[in-house]
N, C-alpha and C positions, 0 to 999 in steps of 0.2 A: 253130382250135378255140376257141369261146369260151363261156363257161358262167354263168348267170345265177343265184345261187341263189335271191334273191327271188322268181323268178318260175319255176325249177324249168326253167328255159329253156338250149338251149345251140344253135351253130349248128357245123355237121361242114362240113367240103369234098365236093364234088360232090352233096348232097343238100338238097330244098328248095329250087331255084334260078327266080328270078322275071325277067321283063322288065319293064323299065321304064324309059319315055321320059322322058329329062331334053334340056331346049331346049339346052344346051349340046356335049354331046356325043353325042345322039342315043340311040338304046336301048342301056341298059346293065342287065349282069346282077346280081344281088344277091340273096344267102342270106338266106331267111327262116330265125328259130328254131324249132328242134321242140322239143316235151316231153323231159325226162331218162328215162321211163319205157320214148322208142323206142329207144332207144339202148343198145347193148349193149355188153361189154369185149370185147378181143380175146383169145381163149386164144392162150397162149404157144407153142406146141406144136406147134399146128394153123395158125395165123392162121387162125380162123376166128372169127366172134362167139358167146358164149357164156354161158349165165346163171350166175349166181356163186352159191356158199353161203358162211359166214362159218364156218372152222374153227380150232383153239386148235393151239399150237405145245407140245410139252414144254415150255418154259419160259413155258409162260403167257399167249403173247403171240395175239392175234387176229390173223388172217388170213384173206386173200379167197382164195380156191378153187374155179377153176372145174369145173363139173360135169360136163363133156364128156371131161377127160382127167386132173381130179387133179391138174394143177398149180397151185403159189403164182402169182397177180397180185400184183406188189409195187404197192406205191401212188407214184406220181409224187411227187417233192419239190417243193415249191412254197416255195424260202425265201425271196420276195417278199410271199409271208401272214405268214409268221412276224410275231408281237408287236413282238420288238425289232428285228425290219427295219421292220416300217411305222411305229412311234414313232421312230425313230434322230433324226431331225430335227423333234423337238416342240420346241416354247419353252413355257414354262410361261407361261399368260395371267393379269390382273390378280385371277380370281376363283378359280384354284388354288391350293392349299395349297402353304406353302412346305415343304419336306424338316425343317428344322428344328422346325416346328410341330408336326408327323404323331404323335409319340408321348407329345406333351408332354400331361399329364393333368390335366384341367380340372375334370372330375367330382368333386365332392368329396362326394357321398352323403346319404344324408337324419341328422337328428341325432334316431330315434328317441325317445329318452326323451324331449326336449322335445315329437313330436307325440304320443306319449303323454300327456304332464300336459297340452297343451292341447284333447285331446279329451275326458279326464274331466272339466277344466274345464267344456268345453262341454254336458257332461250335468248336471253338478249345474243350471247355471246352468238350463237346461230344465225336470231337476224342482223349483226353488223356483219357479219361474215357471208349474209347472202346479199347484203347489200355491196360489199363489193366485189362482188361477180360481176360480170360483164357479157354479155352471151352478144354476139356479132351476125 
């Protein structure tokens, strides 16, 4: 089973099965992907395939439930995705922040009163300057 999510692609066993001639070993078989759309879960129950609804637990929690017989699809663990399984073996590179840097506070803020005086500043200086214009 293998599942593509960029491309919404996944390839099952015994399904979609192509021939094709390679000069080395002669005709060999190989699964093309289908859409995630053909593909249905298996109800628990029945093993049959079956379309799912999303329903809420007492405690709040979401779950898939199939529609054929009512019962919970738990969802497969995958701790190969997990975050700190696929980081575990990062090395921090030359354009990383170091840990010790991260909360250290740099921003020091605007100093208000001063762009204050120097924007009134900059008005007076405008109206003496439109004051002496002269239009004829």
């Amino acid at each position: 089973f293998f599942f593509s999510s960029r491309r919404r692609h996944t390839r099952c066993s015994g399904v979609s099965w192509a021939r094709r001639c390679v000069q080395e070993t002669g005709i060999r078989q190989i699964s093309h992907p289908i859409d995630v759309s053909n593909v249905s879960l298996i109800d628990p129950e029945t093993g049959k395939p079956t379309r799912v609804r999303i329903g809420y637990l007492a405690t709040g929690e979401k779950v898939r439930i199939a529609k054929k017989s009512g019962s919970i699809i738990q969802k497969p663990e995958h701790p190969e995705l997990k975050r700190s399984e696929r980081f575990k073996d990062r090395v921090d590179g030359p354009k990383d922040t170091q840990a010790n840097k991260v909360l250290e506070v740099t921003y020091q803020g605007e100093n208000f009163d001063q762009v204050k005086r120097d924007f009134e500043e900059f008005i007076k200086n405008k109206e003496r300057k439109e004051k002496l214009l002269v239009f004829s």
